[in-house]
ZADREN-542442 format. One record per residue (C-alpha): residue number from 1; x, y, z; residue in three letters. Coordinates in steps of 0.5 Angstrom, whole numbers. Each point is the difference from the previous one (the first is absolute). Layout:
ZADREN-542442
+-----+-------+-------+-------+------+
| pos |    xx |    yy |    zz | code |
+-----+-------+-------+-------+------+
| NUM |     X |     Y |     Z |  ALA |
...
+-----+-------+-------+-------+------+
This chain:
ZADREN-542442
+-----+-------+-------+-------+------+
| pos |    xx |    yy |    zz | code |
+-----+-------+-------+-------+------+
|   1 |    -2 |  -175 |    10 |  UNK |
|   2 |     2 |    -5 |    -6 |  UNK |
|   3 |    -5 |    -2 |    -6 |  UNK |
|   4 |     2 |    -6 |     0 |  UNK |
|   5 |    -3 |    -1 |     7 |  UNK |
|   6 |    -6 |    -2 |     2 |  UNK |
|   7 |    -4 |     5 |     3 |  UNK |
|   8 |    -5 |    -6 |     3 |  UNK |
|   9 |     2 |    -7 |     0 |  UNK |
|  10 |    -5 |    -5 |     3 |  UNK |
|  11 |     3 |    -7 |     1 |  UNK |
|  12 |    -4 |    -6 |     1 |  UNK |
|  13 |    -3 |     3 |     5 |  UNK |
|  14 |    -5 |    -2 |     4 |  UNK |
|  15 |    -4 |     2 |     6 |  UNK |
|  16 |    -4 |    -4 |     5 |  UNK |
|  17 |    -5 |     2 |     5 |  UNK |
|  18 |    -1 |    -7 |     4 |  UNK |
|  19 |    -1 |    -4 |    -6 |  UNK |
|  20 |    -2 |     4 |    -5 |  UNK |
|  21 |     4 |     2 |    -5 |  UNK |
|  22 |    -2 |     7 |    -2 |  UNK |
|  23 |     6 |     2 |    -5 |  UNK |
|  24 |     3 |    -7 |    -2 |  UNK |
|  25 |     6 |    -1 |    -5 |  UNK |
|  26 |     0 |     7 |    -3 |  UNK |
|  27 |     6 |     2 |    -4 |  UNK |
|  28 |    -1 |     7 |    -3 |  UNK |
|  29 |     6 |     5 |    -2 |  UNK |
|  30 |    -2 |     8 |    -1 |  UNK |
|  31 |     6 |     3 |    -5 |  UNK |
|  32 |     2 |     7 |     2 |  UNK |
|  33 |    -5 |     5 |    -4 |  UNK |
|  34 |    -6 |    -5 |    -1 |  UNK |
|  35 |    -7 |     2 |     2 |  UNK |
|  36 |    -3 |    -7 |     2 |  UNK |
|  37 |    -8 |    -1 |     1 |  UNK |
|  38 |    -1 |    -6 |     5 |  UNK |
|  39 |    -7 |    -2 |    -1 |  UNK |
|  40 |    -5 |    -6 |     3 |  UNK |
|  41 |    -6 |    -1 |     5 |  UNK |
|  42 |    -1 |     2 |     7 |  UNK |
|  43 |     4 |    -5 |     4 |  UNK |
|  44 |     5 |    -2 |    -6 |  UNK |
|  45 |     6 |     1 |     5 |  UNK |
|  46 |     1 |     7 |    -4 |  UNK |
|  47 |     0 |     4 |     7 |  UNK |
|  48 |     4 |    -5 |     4 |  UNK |
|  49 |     6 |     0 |    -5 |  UNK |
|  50 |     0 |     8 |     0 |  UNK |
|  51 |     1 |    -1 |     8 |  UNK |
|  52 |     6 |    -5 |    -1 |  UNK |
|  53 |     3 |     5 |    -6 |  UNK |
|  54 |     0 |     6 |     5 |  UNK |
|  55 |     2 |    -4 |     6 |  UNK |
|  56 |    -6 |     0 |     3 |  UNK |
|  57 |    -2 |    -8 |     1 |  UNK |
|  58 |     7 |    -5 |    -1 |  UNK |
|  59 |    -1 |    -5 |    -5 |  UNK |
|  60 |     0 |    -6 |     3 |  UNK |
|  61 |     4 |    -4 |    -6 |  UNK |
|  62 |     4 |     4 |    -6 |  UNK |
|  63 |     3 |     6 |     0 |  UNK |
|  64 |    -2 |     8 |    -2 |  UNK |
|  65 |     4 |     5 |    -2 |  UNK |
|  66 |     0 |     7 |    -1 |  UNK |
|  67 |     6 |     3 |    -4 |  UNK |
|  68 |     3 |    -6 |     0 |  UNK |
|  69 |     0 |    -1 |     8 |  UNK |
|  70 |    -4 |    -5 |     3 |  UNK |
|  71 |    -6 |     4 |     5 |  UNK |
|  72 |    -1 |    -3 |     7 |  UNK |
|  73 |    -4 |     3 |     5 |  UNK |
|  74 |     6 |     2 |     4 |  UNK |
|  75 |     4 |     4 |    -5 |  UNK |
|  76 |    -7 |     2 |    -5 |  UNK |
|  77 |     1 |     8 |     2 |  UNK |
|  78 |     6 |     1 |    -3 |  UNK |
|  79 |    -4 |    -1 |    -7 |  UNK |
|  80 |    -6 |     3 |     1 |  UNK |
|  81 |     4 |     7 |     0 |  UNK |
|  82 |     0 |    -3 |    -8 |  UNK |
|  83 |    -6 |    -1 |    -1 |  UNK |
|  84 |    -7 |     3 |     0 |  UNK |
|  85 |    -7 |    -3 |     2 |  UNK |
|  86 |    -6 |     1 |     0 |  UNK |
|  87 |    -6 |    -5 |     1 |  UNK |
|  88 |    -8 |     0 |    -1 |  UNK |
|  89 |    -4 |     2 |     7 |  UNK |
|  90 |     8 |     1 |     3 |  UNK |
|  91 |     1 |     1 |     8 |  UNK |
|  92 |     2 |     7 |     1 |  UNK |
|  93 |     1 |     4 |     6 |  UNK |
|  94 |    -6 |     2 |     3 |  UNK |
|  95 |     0 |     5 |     4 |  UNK |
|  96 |     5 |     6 |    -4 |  UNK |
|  97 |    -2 |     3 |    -6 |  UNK |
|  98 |     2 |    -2 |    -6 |  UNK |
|  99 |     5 |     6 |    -1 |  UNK |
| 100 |     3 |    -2 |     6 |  UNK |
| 101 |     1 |    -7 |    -2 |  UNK |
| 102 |     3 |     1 |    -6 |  UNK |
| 103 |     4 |     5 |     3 |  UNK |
| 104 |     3 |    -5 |     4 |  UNK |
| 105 |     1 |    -4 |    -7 |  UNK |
| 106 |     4 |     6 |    -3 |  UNK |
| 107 |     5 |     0 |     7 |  UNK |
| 108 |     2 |    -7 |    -1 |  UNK |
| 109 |     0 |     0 |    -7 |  UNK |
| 110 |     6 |     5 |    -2 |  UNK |
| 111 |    -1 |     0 |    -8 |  UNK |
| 112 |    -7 |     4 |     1 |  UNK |
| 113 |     0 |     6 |    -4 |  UNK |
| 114 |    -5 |     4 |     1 |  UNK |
| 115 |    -2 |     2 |    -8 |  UNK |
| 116 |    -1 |    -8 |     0 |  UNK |
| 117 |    -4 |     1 |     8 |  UNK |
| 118 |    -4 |     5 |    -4 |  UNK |
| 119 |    -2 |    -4 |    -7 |  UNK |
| 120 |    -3 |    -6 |     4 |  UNK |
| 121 |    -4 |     4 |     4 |  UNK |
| 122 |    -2 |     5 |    -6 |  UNK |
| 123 |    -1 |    -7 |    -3 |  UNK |
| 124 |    -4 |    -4 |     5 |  UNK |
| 125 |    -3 |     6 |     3 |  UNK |
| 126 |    -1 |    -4 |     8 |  UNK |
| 127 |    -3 |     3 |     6 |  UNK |
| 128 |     6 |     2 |     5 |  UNK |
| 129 |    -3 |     4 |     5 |  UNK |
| 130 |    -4 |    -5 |     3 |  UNK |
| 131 |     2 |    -7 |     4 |  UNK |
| 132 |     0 |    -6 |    -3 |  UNK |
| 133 |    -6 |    -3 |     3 |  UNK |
| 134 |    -4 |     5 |    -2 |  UNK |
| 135 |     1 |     0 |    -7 |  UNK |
| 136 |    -3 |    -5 |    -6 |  UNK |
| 137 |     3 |    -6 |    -3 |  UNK |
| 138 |     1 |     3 |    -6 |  UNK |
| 139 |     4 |     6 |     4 |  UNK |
| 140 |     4 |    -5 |     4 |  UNK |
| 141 |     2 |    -4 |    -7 |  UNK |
| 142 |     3 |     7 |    -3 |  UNK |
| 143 |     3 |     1 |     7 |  UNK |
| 144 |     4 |    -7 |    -1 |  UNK |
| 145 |     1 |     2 |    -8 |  UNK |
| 146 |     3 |     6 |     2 |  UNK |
| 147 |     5 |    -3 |     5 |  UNK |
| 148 |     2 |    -6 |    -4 |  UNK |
| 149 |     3 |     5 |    -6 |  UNK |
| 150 |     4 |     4 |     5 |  UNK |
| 151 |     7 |     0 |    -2 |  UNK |
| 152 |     0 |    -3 |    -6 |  UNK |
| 153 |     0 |    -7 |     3 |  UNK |
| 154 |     3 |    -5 |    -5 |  UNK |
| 155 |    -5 |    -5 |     0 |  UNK |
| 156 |    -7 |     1 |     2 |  UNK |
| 157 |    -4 |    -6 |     3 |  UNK |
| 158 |    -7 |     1 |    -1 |  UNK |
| 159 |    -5 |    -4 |     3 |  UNK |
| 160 |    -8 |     2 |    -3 |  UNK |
| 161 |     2 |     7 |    -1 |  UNK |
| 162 |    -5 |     3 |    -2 |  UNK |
| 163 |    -5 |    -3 |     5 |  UNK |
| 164 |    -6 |     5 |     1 |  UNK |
| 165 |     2 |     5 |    -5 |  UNK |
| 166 |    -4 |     3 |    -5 |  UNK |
| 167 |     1 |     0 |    -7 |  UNK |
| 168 |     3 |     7 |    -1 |  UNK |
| 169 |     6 |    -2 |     6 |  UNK |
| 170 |     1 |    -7 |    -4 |  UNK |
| 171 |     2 |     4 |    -5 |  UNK |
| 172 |     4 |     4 |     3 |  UNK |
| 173 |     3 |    -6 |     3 |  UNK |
| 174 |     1 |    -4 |    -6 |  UNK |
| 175 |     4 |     7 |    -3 |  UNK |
| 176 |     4 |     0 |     6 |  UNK |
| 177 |     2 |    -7 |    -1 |  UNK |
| 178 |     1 |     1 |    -8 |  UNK |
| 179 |     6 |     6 |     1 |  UNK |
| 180 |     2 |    -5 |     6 |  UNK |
| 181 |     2 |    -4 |    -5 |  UNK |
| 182 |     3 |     4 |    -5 |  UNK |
| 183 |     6 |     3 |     5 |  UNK |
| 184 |     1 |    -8 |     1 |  UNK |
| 185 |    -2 |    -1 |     6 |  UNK |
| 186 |    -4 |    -7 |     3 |  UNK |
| 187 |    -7 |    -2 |     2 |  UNK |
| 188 |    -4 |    -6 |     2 |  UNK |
| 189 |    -7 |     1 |     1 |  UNK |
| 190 |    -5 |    -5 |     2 |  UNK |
| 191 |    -7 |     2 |    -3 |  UNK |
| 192 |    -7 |    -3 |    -2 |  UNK |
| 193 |    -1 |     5 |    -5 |  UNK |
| 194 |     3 |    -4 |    -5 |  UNK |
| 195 |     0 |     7 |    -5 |  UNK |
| 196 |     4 |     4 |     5 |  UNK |
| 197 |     4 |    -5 |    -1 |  UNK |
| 198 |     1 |    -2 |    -8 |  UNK |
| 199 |     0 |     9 |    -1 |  UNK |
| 200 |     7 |     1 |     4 |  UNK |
| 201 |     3 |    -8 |     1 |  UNK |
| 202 |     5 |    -3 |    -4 |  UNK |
| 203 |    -1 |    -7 |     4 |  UNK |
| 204 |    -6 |    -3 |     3 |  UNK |
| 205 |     1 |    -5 |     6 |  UNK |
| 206 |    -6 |    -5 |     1 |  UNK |
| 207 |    -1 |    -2 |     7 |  UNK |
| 208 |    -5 |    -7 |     1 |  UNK |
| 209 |    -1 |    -3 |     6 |  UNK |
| 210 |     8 |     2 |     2 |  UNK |
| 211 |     4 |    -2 |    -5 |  UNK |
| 212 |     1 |     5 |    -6 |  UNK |
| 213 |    -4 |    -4 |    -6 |  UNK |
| 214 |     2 |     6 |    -6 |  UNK |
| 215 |     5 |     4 |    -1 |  UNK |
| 216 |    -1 |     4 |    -7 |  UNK |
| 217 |     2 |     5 |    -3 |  UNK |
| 218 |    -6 |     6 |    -1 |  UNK |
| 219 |     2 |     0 |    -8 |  UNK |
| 220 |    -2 |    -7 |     1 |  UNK |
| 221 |    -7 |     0 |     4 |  UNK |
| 222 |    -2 |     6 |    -4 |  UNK |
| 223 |     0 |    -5 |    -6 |  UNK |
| 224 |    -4 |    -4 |     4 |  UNK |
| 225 |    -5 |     5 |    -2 |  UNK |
| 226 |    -5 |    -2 |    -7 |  UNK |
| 227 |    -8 |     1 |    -1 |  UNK |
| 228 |    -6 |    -2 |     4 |  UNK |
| 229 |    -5 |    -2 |    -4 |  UNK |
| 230 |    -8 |    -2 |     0 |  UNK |
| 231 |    -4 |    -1 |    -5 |  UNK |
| 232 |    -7 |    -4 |     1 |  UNK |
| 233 |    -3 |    -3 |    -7 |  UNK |
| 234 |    -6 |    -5 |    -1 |  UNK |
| 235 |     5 |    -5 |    -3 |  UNK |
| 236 |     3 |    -5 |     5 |  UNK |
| 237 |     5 |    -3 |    -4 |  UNK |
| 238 |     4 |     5 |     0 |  UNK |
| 239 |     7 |     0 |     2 |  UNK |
| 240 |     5 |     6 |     3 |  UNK |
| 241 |     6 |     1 |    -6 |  UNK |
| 242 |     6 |    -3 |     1 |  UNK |
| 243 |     5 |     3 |     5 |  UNK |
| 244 |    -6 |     2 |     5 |  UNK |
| 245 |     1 |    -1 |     8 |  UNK |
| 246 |    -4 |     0 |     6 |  UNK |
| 247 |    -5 |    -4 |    -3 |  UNK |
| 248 |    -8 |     1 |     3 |  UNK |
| 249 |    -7 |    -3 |    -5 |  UNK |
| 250 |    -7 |    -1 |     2 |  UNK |
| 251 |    -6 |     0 |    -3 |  UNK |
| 252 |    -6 |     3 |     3 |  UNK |
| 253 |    -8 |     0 |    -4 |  UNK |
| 254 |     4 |    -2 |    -6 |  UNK |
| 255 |     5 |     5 |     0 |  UNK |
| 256 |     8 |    -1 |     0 |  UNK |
| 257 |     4 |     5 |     6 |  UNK |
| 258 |     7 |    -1 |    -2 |  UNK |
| 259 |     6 |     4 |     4 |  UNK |
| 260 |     8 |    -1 |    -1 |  UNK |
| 261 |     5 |     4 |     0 |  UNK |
| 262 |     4 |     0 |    -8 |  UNK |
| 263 |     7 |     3 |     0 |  UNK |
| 264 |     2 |    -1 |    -7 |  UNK |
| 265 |    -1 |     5 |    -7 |  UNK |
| 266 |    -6 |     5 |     1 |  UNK |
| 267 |    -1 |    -2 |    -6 |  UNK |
| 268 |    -1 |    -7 |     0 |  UNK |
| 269 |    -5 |     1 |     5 |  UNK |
| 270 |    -4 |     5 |    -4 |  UNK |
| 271 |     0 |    -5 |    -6 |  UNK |
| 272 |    -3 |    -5 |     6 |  UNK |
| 273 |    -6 |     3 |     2 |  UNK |
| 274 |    -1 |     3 |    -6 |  UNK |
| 275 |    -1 |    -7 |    -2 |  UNK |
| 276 |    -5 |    -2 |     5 |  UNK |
| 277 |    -5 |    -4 |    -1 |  UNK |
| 278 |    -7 |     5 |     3 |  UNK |
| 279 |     4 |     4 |     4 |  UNK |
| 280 |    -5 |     4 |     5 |  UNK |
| 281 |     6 |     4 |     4 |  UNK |
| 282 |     6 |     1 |     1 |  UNK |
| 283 |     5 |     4 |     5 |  UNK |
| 284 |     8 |     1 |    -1 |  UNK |
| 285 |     3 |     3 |     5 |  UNK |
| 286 |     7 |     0 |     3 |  UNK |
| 287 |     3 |    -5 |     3 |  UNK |
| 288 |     1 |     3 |     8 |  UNK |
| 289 |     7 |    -2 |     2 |  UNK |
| 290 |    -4 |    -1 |     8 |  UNK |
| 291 |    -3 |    -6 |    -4 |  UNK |
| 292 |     6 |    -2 |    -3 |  UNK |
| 293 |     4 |     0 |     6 |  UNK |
| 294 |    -5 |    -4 |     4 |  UNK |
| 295 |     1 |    -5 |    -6 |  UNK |
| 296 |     6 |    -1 |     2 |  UNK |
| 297 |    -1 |     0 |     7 |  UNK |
| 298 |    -6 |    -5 |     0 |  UNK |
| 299 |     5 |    -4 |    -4 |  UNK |
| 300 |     6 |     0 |     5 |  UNK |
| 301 |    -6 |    -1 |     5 |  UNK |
| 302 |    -2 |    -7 |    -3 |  UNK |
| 303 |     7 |    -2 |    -1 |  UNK |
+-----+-------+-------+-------+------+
């Protein structure tokens, strides 16, 4: 397809159930070749946009479109020959074994190799001699893993990917996505994990309360980051440097507890306590970027 069309494309969509508006007003465009984190709380309307993106759910006003085309219900099968998905706790067929469904897959999608069956098997390691029912969360999630890459689809819809898998299968997962990337290939990937997401995204899509509240690049959030610090002193007066953040005092049996969060030269800081008038403690460390992006999101919440 061209590179100046719009793999996704949500405009001003909205999705109404009765008179709750799960998804309002969103606009978001996804460019061929971007990995794309979508972030935010249970119920921000993350789920729900991705059922309208694979024609699942129909949007009750806007419009979505795949590859240039707008999705409805009706016509939604024709994309998904394009597209990978994979979501977290994802209904699959019970009764086959897990060879058997993605035998299935492999009749239906004709660009399956099987140098590129065998590396993903290699990778993920599923059980496949057993049914699906019988087998655990984290086998069912290398199940749909696997079935998503088949193909080489051109964008990969990810929707909590890495629910119930274990760290090593995480970073198999991320490594994926990193040569996905590389070949110029599409993801959009929804997640808690706000570290997955920072590790492999370009973008990151902030979902509050169904409207998209941030849309930042992951250069950007990681400068978001700085230093936490703590220091208890015997000295009330005393004041954080010039710069600090997140601000939070109290004084308890005549010592001062003060925290903040400083992003500004390292140095100025080491001069700062050095300076502090009788010190008793104090711990720097790194800002977490969970922190930071909780920030932000308190932020948007409040507005």
């Amino acid at each position: 397809m061209s590179r100046n069309i719009p793999v996704i494309e949500l405009i001003n969509v909205t999705k109404r159930f009765g008179q709750f508006a799960a998804v309002s007003d969103v606009e978001l465009t996804v460019t061929p070749g971007e990995v794309v984190g979508f972030v935010g709380a249970n119920g921000a309307g993350k789920t729900t946009t991705i059922g309208m993106l694979l024609g699942f759910l129909r949007p009750s006003d806007g419009k979505v479109r795949l590859f240039g085309k707008e999705i409805q219900p009706a016509n939604a099968h024709g994309s998904h020959r394009r597209v990978g998905y994979a979501a977290g706790d994802m209904e699959l067929p019970a009764q086959l074994t897990g060879a058997q469904y993605l035998r299935l897959l492999r009749s239906s999608r004709p660009g399956v190799t099987q140098a590129q069956y065998d590396d993903l098997i290699r990778r993920f390691s599923p059980q496949l001699d057993k049914k699906i029912h019988s087998l655990s969360r984290g086998n069912k999630q290398k199940i749909a893993l696997v079935a998503a890459f088949l193909g080489d689809p051109e964008v990969v819809i990810l929707d909590e990917p890495t629910s119930g898998l274990d760290p090593v299968m995480q970073d198999t997962f991320l490594d994926l996505i990193r040569e996905y990337k590389q070949r110029g290939n599409t993801v959009f990937m929804s997640s808690h994990y706000l570290q997955e997401v920072m590790e492999v995204c370009d973008r990151v899509v902030l979902m509050s309360k169904g409207k998209v509240v941030e849309d930042i690049q992951t250069s950007q959030l990681q400068a978001m980051g700085g230093k936490q610090v703590r220091i208890t002193s015997g000295y009330r007066p005393t004041k954080p440097p010039k710069g600090a953040t997140e601000v939070e005092s109290e004084f308890v049996d005549d010592v001062l507890h003060l925290r903040f969060v400083f992003k500004g030269d390292v140095g100025e800081l080491q001069r700062w306590v050095a300076a502090v008038k009788q010190l008793r403690d104090v711990e720097i460390s790194e800002y977490n970027l969970e922190e930071a992006f909780k920030s932000l999101y308190q932020t948007e919440e409040a507005g």
